[in-house]
C-alpha positions as CSV (number, residue, x, y, z in Angstrom):
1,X,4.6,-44.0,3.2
2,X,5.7,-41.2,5.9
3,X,9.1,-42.4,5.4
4,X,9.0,-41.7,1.8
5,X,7.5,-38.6,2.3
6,X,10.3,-37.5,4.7
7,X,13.1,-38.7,2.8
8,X,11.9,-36.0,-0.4
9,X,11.1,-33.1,2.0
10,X,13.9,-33.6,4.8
11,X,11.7,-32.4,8.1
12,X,12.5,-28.6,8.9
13,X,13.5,-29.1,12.2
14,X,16.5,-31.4,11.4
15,X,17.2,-29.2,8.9
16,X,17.5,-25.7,11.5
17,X,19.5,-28.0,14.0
18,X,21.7,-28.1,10.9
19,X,21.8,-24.9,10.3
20,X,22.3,-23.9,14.4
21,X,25.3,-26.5,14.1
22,X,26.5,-25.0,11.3
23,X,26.8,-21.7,13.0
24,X,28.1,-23.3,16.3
25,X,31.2,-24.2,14.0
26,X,31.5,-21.1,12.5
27,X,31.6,-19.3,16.3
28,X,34.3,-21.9,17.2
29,X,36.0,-21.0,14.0
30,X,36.4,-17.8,15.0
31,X,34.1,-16.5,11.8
32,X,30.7,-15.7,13.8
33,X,28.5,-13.9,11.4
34,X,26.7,-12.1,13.9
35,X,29.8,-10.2,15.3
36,X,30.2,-8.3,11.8
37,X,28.5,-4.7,12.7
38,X,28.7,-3.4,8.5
39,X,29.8,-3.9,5.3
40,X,30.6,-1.5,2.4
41,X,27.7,-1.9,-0.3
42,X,28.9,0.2,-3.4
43,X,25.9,-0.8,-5.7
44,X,22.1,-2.3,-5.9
45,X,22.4,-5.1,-8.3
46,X,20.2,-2.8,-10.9
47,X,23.0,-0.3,-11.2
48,X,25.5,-3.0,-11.6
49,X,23.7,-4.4,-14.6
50,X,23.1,-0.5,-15.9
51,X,27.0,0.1,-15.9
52,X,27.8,-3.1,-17.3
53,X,25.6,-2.6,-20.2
54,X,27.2,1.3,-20.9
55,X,30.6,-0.1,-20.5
56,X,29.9,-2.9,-23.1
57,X,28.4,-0.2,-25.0
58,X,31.2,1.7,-24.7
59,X,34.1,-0.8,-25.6
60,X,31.9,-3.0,-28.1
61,X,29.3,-0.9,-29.4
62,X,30.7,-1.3,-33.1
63,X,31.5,-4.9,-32.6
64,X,29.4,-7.1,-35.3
65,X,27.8,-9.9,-34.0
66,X,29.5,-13.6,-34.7
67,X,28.7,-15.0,-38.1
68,X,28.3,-18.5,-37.9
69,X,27.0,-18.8,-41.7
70,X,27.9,-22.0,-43.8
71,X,30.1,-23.6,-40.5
72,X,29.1,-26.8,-39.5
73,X,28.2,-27.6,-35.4
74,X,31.3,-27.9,-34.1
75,X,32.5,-24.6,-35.8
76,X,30.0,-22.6,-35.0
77,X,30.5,-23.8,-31.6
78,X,34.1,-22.8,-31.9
79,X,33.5,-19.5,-33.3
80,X,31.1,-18.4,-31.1
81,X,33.3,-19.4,-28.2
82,X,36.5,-17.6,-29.6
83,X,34.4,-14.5,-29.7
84,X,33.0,-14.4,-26.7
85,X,36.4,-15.0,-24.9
86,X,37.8,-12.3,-27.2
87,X,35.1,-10.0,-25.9
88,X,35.6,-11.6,-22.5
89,X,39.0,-10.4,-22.7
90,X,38.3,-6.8,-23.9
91,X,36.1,-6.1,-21.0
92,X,38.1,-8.2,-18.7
93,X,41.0,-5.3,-19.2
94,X,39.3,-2.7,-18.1
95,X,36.9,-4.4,-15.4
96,X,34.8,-2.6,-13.1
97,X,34.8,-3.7,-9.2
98,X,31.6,-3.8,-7.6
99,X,30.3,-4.5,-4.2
100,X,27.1,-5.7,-3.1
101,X,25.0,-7.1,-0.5
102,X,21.9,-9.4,-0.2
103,X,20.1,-12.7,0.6
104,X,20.8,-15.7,-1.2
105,X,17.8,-17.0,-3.2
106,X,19.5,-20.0,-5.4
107,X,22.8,-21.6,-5.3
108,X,24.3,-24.7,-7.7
109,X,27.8,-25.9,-6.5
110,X,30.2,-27.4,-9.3
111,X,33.2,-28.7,-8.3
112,X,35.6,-25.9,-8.0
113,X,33.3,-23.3,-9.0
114,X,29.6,-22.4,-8.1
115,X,27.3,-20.0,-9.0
116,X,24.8,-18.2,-6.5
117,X,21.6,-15.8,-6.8
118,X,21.7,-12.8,-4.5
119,X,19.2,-10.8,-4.0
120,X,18.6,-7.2,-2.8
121,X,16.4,-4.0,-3.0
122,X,16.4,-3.4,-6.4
123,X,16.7,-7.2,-7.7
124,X,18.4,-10.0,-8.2
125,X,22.1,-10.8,-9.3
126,X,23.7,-14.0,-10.3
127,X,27.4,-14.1,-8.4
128,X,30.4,-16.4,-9.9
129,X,32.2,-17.9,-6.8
130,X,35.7,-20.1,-7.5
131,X,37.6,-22.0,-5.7
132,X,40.8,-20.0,-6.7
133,X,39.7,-16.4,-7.2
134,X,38.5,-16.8,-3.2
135,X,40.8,-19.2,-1.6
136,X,40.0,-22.7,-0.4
137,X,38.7,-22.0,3.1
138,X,36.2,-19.9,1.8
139,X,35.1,-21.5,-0.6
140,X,34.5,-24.5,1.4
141,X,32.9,-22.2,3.6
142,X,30.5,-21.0,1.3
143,X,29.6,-24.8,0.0
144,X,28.7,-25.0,3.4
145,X,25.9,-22.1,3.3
146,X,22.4,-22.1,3.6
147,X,19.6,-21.0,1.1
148,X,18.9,-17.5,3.0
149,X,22.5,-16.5,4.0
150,X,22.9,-12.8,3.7
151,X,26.1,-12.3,2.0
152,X,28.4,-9.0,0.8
153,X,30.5,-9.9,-2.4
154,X,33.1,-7.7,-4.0
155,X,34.4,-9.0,-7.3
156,X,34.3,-7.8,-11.0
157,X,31.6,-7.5,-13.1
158,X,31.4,-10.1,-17.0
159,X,28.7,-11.3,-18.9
160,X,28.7,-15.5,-18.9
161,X,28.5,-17.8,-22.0
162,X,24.6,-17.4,-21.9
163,X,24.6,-13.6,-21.4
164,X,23.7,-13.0,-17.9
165,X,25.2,-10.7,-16.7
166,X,27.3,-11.4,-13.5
167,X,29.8,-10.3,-10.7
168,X,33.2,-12.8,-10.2
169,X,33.3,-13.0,-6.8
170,X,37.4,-11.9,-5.2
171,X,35.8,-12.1,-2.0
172,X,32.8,-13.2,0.2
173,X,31.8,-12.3,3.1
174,X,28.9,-14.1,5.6
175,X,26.6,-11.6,7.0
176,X,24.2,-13.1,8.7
177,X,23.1,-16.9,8.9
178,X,19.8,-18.2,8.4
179,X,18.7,-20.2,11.1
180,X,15.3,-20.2,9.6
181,X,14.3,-22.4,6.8
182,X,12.8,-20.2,3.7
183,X,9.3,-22.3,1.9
184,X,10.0,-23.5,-1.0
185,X,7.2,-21.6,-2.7
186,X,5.3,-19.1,-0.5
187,X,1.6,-18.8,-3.6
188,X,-0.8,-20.9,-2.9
189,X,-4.1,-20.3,-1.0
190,X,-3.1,-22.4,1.9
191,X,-0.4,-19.7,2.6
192,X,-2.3,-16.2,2.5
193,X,-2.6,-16.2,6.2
194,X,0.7,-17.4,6.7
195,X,1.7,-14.5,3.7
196,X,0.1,-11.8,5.6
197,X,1.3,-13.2,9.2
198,X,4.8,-13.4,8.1
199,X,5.0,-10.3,5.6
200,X,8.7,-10.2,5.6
201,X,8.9,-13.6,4.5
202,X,6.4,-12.8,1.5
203,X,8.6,-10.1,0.6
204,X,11.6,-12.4,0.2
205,X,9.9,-15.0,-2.0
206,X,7.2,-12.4,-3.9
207,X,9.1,-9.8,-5.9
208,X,5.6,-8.5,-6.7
209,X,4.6,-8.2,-3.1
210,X,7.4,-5.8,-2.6
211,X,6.8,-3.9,-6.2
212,X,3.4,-3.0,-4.5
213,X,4.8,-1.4,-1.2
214,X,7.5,0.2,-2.9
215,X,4.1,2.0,-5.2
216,X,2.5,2.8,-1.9
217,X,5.0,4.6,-0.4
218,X,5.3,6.4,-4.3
219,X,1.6,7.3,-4.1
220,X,1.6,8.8,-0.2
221,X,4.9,10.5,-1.8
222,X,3.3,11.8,-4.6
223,X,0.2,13.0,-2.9
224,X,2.4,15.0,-0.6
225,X,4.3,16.3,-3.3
226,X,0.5,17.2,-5.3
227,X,-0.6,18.8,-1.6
228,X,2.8,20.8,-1.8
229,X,2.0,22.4,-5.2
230,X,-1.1,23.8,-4.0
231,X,0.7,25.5,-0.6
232,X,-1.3,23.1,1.6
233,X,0.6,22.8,5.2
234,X,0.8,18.7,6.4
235,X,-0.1,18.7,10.6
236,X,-0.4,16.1,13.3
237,X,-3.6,15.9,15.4
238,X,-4.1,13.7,18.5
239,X,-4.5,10.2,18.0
240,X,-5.7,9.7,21.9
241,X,-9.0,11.7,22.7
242,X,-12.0,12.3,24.9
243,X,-14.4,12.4,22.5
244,X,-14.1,10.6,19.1
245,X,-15.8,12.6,16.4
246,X,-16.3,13.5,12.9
247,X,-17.0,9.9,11.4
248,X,-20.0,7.1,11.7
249,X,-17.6,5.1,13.4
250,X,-17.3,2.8,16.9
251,X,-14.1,3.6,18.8
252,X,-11.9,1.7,20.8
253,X,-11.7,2.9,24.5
254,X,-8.6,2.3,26.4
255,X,-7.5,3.5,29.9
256,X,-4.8,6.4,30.0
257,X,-3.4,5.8,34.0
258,X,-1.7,9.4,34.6
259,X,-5.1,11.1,34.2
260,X,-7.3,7.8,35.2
261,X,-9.1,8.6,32.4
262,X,-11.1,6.4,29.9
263,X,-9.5,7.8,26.7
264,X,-11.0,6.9,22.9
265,X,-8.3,6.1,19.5
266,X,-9.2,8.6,17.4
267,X,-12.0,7.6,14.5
268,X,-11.5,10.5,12.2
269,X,-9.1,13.4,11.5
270,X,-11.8,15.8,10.9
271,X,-12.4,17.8,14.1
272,X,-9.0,18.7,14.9
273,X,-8.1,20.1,11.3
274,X,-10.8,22.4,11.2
275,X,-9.8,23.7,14.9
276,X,-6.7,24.5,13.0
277,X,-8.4,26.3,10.5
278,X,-10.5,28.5,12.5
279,X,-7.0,29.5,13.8
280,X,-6.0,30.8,10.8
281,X,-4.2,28.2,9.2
282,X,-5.7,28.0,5.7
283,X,-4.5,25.2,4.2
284,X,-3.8,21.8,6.1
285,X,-4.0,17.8,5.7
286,X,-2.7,15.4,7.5
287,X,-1.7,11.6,6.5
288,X,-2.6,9.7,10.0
289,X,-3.3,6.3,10.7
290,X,-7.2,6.1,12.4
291,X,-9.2,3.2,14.2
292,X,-12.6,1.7,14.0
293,X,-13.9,-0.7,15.8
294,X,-15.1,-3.0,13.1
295,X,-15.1,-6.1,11.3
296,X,-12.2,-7.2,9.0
297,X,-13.0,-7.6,5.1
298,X,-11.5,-7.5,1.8
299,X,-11.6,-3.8,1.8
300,X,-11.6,-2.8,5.9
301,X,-9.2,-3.0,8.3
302,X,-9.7,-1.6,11.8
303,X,-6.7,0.6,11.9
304,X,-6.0,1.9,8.2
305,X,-4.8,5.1,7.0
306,X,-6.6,8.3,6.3
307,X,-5.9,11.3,4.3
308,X,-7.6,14.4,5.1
309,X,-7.4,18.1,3.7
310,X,-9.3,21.5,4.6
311,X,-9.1,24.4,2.5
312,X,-10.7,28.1,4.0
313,X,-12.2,30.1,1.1
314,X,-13.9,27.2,-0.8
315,X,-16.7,25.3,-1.2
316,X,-17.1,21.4,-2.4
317,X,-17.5,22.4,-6.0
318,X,-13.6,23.3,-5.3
319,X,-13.1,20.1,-3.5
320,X,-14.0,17.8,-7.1
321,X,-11.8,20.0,-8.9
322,X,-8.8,19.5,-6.1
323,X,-10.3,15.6,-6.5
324,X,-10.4,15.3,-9.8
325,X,-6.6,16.4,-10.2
326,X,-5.0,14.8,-7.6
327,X,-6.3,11.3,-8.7
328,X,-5.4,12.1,-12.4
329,X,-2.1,13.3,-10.8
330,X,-1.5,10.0,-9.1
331,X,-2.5,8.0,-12.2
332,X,0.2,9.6,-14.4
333,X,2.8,9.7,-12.0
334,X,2.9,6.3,-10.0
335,X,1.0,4.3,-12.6
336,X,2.7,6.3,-15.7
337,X,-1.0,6.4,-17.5
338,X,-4.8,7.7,-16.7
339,X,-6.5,4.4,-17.8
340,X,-5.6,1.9,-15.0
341,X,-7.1,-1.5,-15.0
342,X,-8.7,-3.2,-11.9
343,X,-9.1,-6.6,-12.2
344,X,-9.6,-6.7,-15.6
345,X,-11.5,-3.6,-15.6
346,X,-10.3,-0.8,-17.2
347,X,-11.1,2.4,-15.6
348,X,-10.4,5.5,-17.1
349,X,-9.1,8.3,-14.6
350,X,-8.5,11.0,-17.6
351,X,-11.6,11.8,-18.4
352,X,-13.4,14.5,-16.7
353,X,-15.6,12.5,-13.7
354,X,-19.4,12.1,-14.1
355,X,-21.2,14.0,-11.8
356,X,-24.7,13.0,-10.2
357,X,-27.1,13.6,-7.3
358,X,-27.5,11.2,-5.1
359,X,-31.6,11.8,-6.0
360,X,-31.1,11.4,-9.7
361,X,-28.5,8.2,-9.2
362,X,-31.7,7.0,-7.7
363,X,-34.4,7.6,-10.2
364,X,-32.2,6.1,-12.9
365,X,-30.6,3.0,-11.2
366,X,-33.8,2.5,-9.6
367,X,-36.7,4.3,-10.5
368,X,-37.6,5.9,-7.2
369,X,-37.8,10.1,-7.0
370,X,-37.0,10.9,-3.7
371,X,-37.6,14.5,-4.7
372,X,-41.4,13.7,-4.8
373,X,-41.8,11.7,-1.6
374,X,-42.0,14.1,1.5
375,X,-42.5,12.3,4.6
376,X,-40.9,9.9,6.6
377,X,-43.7,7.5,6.2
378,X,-43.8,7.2,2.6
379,X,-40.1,6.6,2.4
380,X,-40.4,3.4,5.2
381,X,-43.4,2.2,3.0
382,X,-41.2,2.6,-0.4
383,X,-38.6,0.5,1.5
384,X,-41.2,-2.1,2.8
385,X,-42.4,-2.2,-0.4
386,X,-38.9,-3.0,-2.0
387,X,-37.8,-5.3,1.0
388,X,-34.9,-2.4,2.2
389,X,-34.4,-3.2,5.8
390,X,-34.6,-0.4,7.8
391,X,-34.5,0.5,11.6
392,X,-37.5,2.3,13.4
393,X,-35.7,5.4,14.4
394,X,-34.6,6.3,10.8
395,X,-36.0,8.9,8.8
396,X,-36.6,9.9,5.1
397,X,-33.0,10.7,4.5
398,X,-31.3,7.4,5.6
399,X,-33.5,5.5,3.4
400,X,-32.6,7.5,0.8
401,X,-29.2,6.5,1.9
402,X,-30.0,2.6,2.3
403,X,-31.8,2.9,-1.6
404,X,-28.8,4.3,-3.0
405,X,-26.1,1.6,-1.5
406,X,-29.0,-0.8,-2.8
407,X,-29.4,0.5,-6.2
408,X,-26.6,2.3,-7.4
409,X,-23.3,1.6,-6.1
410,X,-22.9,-1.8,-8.1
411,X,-23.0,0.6,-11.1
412,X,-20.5,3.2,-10.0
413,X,-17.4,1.5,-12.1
414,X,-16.0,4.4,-13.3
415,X,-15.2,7.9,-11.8
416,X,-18.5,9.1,-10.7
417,X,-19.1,12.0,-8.1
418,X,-22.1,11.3,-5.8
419,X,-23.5,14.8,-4.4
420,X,-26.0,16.0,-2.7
421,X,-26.4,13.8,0.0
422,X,-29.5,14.2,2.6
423,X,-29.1,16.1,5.9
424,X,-29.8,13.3,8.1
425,X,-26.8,11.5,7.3
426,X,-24.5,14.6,7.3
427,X,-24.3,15.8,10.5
428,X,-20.8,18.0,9.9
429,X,-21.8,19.1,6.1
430,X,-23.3,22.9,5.5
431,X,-26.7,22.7,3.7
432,X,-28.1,23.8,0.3
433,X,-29.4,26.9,0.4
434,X,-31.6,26.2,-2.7
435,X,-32.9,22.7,-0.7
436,X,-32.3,22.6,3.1
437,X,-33.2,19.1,3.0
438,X,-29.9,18.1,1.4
439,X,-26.1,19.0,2.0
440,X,-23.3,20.7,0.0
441,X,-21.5,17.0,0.4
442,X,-19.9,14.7,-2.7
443,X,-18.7,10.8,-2.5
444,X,-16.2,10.1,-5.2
445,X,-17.5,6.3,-6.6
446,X,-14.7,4.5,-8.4
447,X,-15.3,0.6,-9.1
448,X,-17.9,0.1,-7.2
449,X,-16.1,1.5,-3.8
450,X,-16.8,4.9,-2.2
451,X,-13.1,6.2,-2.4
452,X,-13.6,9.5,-1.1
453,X,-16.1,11.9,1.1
454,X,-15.7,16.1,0.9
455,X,-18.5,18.9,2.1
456,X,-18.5,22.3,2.3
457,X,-18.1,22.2,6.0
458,X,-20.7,23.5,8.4
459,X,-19.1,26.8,10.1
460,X,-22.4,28.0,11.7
461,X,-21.8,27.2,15.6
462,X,-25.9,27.2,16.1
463,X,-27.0,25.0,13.3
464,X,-23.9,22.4,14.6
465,X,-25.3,22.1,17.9
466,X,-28.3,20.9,16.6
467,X,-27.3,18.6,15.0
468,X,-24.7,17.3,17.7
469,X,-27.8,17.1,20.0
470,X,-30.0,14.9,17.0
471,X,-26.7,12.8,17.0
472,X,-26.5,12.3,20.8
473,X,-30.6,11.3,20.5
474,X,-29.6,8.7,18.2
475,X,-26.9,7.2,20.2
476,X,-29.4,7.4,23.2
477,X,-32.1,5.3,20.4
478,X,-29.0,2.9,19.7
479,X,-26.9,4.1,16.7
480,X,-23.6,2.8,18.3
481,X,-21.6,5.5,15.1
482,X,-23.2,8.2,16.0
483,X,-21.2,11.3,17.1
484,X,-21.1,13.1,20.4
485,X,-21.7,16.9,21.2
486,X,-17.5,18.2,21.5
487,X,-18.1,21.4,23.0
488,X,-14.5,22.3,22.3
489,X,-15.3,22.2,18.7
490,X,-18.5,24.1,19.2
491,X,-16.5,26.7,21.2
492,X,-13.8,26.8,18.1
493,X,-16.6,27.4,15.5
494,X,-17.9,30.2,17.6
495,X,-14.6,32.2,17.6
496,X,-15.4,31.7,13.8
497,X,-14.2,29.3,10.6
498,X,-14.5,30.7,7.2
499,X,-16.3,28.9,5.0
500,X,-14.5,25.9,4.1
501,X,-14.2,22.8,2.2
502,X,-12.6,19.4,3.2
503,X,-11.8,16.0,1.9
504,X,-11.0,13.0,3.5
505,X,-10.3,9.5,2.2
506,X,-8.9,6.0,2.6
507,X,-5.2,5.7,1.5
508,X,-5.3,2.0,1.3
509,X,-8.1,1.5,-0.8
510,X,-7.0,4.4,-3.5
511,X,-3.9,2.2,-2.8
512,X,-5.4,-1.1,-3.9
513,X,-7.1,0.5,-7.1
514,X,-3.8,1.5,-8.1
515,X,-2.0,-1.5,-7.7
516,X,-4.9,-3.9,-8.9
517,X,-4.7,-5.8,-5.1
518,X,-7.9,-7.6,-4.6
519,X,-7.6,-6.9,-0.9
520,X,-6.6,-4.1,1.6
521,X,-4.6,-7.1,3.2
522,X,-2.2,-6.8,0.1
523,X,-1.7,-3.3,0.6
524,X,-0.9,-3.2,4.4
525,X,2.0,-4.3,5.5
526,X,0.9,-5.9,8.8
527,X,-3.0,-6.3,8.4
528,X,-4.7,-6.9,12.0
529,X,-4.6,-10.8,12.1
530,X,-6.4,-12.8,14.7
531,X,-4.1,-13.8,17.3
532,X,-2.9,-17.7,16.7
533,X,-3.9,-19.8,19.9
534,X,-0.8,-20.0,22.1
């Protein structure tokens, strides 16, 4: 039986000794692939098939089609083939020489001619390769090559008998060899971890893998380019700091030896931005990669990329509008439409976004008025009373907190702004001056998934003190996210920050929505793996 098996899937590492063997002769030969330092790529197989088709355009736009009306098989046969070599020859007389580059994908050898699939960047292309147009060492050569040779072909550009459009290779060059053995199909279940492990080997079988980082890199492009419009400045803060503030969030520590000093990676962009406002800056974001020492799930990774903005002279009212258009923005440009569909959802990004309290999103996804319950006590007895596990040390607002992630989220599908959060769970976000039990704060809700978090921000140096110290209390009862009093930051606020608002959110999950990717593992390139035992 294992025999059988064998002889239909030759094992893979006969099949790289073949291919090292193969290159051994080659070296001999004088023709080592690897000693070639460049190679003069004139076109991505997209624009060749774009010229071709204006050319064709060109010389046979008025052409009628063949009329094979009232002939029997054989001329039909005939006639279409004396038209195609007469429009064969038309083009042929005024041909356009190409050069291109990529990894072979397919090959079929016939005889004295083959055909071969290459692909690059922008695609694939079908190349002609014959015996005479290339000379017989190369072209016993190339019957020679491996699925996954990199090659650089110059030659013409024709349409064949069944209208692909191709490039008749005048000469071939071997790039690179592939010592490697490509899967024969890289779907499948059993492969995700090997998909993710391996991403540059996912990109070579899955066109659509690539189609989605080619949109993320659109999106962080187009955000810039939104940021841009509205004279925002884009800054680098430290990635490597003392004390790692302005999210809930557990750090990782690591050791920097020059100072021997315990360092923390940075959780948050937050504190550092609004440093740079209080010196004057105005307008600033940065686009930064950030850590959190967390578990791994379909929509968290613990490094992941963050995008936050603080604008002086506004408040978070301003911060849904800037919200509001930026995602619309995003919709139209990367995804070419405001209704985008997520998993078979569609969700429609050009409406204007529902706005809701986090209080009233209560009372109507679960009945509760916070707004009538006062104490601490009768919160923690709601919860008992509703089976809402809840710690010792927390107070009236986090179970509002714990009701709303209970109760609502599951019904947040489409663009909904959350606001109004309680003060106990906002320890950076300036209060209400019509409610000082709740904060100037708003969650944009999209799908389900918080995608976004924005306050006015707290300028008042006293009140942030305060609650820096209730924060350090609650690490001291246990709360391994809460923040730390930075007295650098308290020092900034009390040279004096305009009032302010700020946004920050997660790049990869707006990137997922976007792309329809059911996890932030299709989104990032090289998502944290565990290590494979050695």
């Amino acid at each position: 039986m294992g025999d059988n098996k064998s002889a239909q899937q030759p094992d893979v590492n006969e099949q790289i000794k073949v291919r090292m063997e193969k290159l051994k002769n080659l070296q001999d030969a004088g023709k080592d692939p690897f000693q070639i330092t460049k190679y003069d790529v004139t076109h991505h197989t997209d624009e060749i098939r774009a010229i071709y088709e204006a050319h064709e355009k060109e010389l046979l736009g008025e052409r009628p089609a063949v009329n094979t009306e009232g002939l029997d098989e054989q001329q039909a046969r005939e006639a279409v083939n004396a038209d195609y070599n007469e429009r064969r020859a038309i083009m042929d007389a005024s041909p356009i020489n190409v050069s291109f580059a990529g990894r072979m994908m397919f090959k079929r050898v016939m005889g004295k001619a083959s055909f071969c699939n290459i692909a690059d960047l922008k695609g694939r292309m079908q190349a002609y390769i014959s015996r005479d147009a290339i000379g017989e060492e190369a072209y016993a050569d190339f019957k020679k090559s491996d699925i996954g040779d990199i090659f650089g072909i110059k030659g013409f550009i024709f349409r064949t008998k069944t209208g692909e459009i191709s490039v008749h290779a005048e000469e071939i060059t071997l790039l690179s060899k592939s010592l490697q053995v490509l899967p024969e199909k890289f779907h499948g279940i059993t492969d995700t971890d090997m998909r993710y492990r391996q991403r540059y080997v996912d990109l070579i079988m899955n066109p659509e893998v690539k189609e989605t980082f080619v949109k993320r890199s659109k999106i962080i492009k187009e955000i810039r380019k939104f940021l841009d419009g509205r004279d925002f400045m884009e800054v680098e803060t430290p990635t490597l700091v003392s004390n790692a503030g302005g999210a809930a969030a557990r750090p990782f520590e690591t050791h920097y030896n020059a100072l021997d000093e315990d360092v923390k990676l940075r959780i948050s962009l937050e504190l550092y931005l609004k440093r740079l406002i209080v010196g004057g800056l105005e307008r600033v974001y940065e686009i930064g990669r950030v850590y959190r020492n967390e578990g791994v799930d379909t929509r968290h990774n613990p490094e992941f990329t963050l995008m936050e903005l603080y604008q002086a002279y506004t408040d978070y009212e301003g911060m849904m509008e800037l919200t509001e258009s930026m995602f619309r923005h995003l919709a139209e440009t990367v995804c070419g439409t405001t209704k985008i569909t997520y998993n078979g959802t569609e969700i429609d990004l050009g409406k204007p976004f529902r706005r809701l309290t986090m209080n009233d999103a209560i009372k109507e996804y679960a009945g509760v008025d916070f707004d009538t319950i006062k104490t601490d006590e009768e919160a923690k007895a709601l919860a008992k009373e509703r089976g809402i596990e809840f710690e010792e040390r927390h107070t009236k607002g986090d179970i509002i907190n714990l009701f709303f992630e209970e109760y609502c989220e599951e019904n947040l599908i489409q663009p909904t702004f959350i606001m109004d959060h309680p003060l106990a769970i906002s320890p950076l976000t300036k209060k209400k001056p019509s409610d000082p039990e709740k904060v100037e704060r708003f969650e944009l809700f999209i799908n389900t998934w918080e995608m976004c978090n924005a306050y006015s921000e707290l300028n008042d140096p006293i009140d942030q003190r305060e609650r820096f110290a209730q924060q350090d209390k609650n690490a001291e009862n246990g709360d391994e996210e809460a923040q730390h009093t930075d007295e650098d930051f308290l020092n900034a606020l009390a040279v004096g920050m305009p009032p302010t608002g700020g946004i920050g959110y997660g790049i990869d999950r707006l990137v997922m929505l976007l792309t329809d990717s059911p996890a932030i593992r299709d989104v990032l390139l090289f998502p944290t793996m565990k290590s494979l035992d050695k």
